[in-house]
C-alpha positions, 0 to 999 in steps of 0.5 A, a space after each residue: 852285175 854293178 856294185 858299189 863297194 867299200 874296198 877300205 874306211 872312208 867317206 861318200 867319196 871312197 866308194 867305187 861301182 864295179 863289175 862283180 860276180 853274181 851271187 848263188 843263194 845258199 841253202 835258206 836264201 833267195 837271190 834278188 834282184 835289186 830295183 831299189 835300195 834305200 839310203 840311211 845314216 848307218 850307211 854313212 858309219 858303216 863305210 867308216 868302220 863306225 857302225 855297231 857291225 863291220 862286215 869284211 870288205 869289200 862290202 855293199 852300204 844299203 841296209 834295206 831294198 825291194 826287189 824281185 826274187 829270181 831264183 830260191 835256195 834249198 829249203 826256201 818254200 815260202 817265197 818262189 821266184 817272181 816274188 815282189 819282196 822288201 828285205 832287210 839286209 844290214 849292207 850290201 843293198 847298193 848292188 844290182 843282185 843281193 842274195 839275202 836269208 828268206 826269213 828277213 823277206 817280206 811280201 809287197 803290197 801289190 800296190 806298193 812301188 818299190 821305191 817306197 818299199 825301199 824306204 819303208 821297213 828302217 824307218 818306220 820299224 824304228 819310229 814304230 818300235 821306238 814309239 810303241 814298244 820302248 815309250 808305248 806312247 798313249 793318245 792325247 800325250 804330247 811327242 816332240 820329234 827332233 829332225 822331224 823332217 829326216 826319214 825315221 823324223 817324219 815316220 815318228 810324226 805320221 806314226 805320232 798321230 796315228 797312235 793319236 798323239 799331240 806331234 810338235 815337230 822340231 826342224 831347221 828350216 821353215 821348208 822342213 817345217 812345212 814338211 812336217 806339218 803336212 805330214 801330220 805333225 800340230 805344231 813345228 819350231 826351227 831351230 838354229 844350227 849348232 853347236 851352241 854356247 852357253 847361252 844359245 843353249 839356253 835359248 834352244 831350251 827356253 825355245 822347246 819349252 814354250 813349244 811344249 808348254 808348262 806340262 813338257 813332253 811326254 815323249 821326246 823322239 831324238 834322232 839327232 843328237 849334240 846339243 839338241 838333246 840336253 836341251 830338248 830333255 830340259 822340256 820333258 814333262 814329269 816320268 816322260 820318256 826320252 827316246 836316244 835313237 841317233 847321233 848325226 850332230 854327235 854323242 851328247 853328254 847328259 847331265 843325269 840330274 835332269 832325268 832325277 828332276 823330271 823322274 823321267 826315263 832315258 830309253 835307247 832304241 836300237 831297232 836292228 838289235 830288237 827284230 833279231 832277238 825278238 823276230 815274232 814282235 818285229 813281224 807283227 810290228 812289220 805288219 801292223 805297219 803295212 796295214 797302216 800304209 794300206 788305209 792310207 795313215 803313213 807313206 814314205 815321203 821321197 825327195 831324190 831317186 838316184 841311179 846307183 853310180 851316184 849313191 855315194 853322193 845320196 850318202 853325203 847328202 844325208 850325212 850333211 842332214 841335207 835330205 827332206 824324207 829318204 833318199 833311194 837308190 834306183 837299179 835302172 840302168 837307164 837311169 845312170 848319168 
């Protein structure tokens, strides 16, 4: 079988697809056969030594994928082979066969693609958990989502106003803008690129002010970092809640008068952590949000399918914040240039 691996620290660039052994299940665990992995951040810090785990190499990227159950270990009795499953796999989803423990396996929607099923459970468990559990964001508040146009962005604005939310929508181009606002989201701004200086800083400010009005946001949804987070918590309404969910412009360095100010909490929110300490409450979450993609209230947004030759490139390109949605890495042989 294929597999793209990290063999030493390194960029996009320093994976190599090679032909590797296929894996066994072990007791607990089912084999996979991959159809598509989704593409996220952490695979970018992974491959770098950067993330918060570092597997021994060589490794796969690819912390989430859907496919098709092949085979079943000792002691597996809920799932059997032939099983549309999503799993949730840290790394090593950027290969044509995964073996995986059962119990982070999901059953399908029998309607759902595995493309969209791949570029479901991380973005939309984060946003959801994010939203629901560390802000428990209430109707007719106000959400301002920064780099609303990115994978865990856009779920934030669907999940926003499914949860019946004022959604403003903070992007860097009038096409992520657009986006954003067909997604749900009321109002949207764009906003330049930084890093700033003093006084564009200033001006990124007094430009989320105005969005949010005089009353600020209720609950500011950060996955990007740098400059754009102090500014954004300078329009924090009055015990508002800012949600630190990513760092691709960088760690920013908040000054804490601000949060004294606006009597207003600073929350982290590391999904990874929450579903394994408290697996019950992410299976619920899991399936209130299956419930909502059925009715028809969020659906992954896909702007690039790629084949798995190519899946550093995909890596780059969400590094670069280039990406409108997710981007998924496809299986089909067929499909490889």
């Amino acid at each position: 079988m294929l597999a793209l691996l990290s063999k030493q620290p390194g960029g996009p660039e320093s994976l190599v697809l090679e032909s590797v052994a296929e894996p066994s299940p072990k007791p607990g665990e089912v084999l996979l056969a991959v159809k598509a992995c989704g593409v996220n951040y952490p695979d970018a810090l992974i491959i770098e030594d950067r993330y918060q785990f570092k597997p021994e190499r060589p490794f796969a990227p690819g912390s989430e994928v859907s496919g098709i159950v092949e085979a079943v270990g000792e002691g597996v009795s809920f799932l059997k082979a032939g099983d549309r499953v999503i799993g949730s796999c840290g790394w090593g989803g950027m290969a044509e066969k995964l073996a995986l423990s059962a119990d982070r396996c999901i059953p399908m929607p029998d309607a759902m693609p595995f493309d969209e099923a791949a570029a479901f459970v991380m973005t939309y468990g984060t946003s959801y958990h994010a939203l629901k559990d560390r802000a428990q964001l209430k109707a007719d508040e106000t959400l301002l989502v920064l780099g609303a146009a990115g994978g865990v962005g856009l779920a934030a604005v669907e999940l926003g106003k499914a949860l019946g939310a004022k959604v403003i929508a903070a992007v860097s181009s009038d096409e992520k803008a657009a986006l954003a606002r067909k997604h749900g989201a009321d109002e949207s701004i764009v906003y330049a690129s930084g890093p700033f200086d003093k006084n564009g800083l200033k001006a990124l400010s007094e430009q989320f002010k105005t969005v949010c009005g005089p009353n600020g946001a209720d609950v500011i949804y950060d996955p990007v970092g740098g400059d754009y987070s102090e500014a954004s918590l300078r329009a924090i309404a009055w015990e508002g809640r800012f949600l630190v969910v990513g760092f691709p412009a960088g760690i920013p360095k908040l000054p804490l008068n601000l949060p004294l100010l606006k009597s207003c909490q600073i929350v982290g929110v590391f999904w990874g952590a929450f579903a394994k300490r408290d697996p019950r409450a992410n299976a619920a979450n899991l399936r209130e949000l299956l419930d909502l993609y059925a009715g028809g209230k969020i659906k992954p947004v896909i702007s690039e399918r790629v084949p798995l030759a190519r899946a550093g490139e995909a890596i780059a390109a969400l590094s670069a914040r280039k990406a409108l949605g997710k981007i998924v890495v496809t299986m089909n042989r067929a499909d490889a240039p």
